[in-house]
N, C-alpha and C positions, 0 to 999 in steps of 0.2 A: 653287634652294631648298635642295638638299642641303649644297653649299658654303656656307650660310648657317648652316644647322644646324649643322653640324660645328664650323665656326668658332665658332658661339655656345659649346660644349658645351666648345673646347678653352677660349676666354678663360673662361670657368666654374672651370676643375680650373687653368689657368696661376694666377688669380686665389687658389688653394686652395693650390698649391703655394708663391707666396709670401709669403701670411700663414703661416704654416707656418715658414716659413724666417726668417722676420724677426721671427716672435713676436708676429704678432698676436693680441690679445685675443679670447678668444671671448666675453668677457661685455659686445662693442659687438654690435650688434641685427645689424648687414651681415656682420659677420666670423660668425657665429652661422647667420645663415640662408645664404651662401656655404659653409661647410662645412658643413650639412645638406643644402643642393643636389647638392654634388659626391659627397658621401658615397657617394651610390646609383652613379654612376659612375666612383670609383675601385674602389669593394669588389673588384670580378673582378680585378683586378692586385695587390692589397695579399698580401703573403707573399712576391712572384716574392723581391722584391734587400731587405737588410734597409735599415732607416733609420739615418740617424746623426744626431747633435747631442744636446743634453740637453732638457730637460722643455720648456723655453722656444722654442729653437730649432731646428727641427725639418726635415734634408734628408728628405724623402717622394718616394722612387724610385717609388713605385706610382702616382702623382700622374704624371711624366714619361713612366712607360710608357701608362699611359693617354692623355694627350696624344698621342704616336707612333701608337699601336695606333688611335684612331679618326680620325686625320688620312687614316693608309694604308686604313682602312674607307671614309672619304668619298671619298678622291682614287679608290677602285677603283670606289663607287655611282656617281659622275660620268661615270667611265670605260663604265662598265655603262649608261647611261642614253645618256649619246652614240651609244654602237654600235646600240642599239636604235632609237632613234631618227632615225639617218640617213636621207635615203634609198636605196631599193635600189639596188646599183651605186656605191655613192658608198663613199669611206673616210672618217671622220672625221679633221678635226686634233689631230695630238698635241698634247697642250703642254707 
């Protein structure tokens, strides 16, 4: 379920990163509600690295690092949730 979520949340901000980059319109209804989704989970990263492109077309580092940053969030919940729920004596598989 976590690996579910996380995935959902990265194809979210991937889907943000490249309307962004290709100049999608925000005044289509999905390009619109897509970045007001991601909005709330890119905010914490926006400032780290600047952006580049002009008005139109827009590289959005804070968009990629957020992608990274909750990928390695989920991959370590998964990780976390394995160990716990092994059972005792037993090691889990890496993968």
């Amino acid at each position: 379920m976590v690996g579910f979520v996380v995935g959902l949340v990265d194809v979210i901000i991937a889907a943000r990163f490249l309307g962004k980059l290709l100049g999608a319109s925000s005044q289509s209804a999905f390009v619109h509600f897509i970045y007001q989704l991601s909005a709330v989970m890119v905010a914490p990263f926006t400032g780290i690295f600047g952006d580049t492109g002009n008005k139109t077309n827009t590289f959005e580092t804070a968009s990629l690092v957020a992608i990274v940053v909750y990928a390695v969030i989920g991959w370590g919940l998964v990780m976390l949730i394995r160990i716990v729920t092994a059972p005792h004596g037993t090691k889990p598989a890496s993968s």
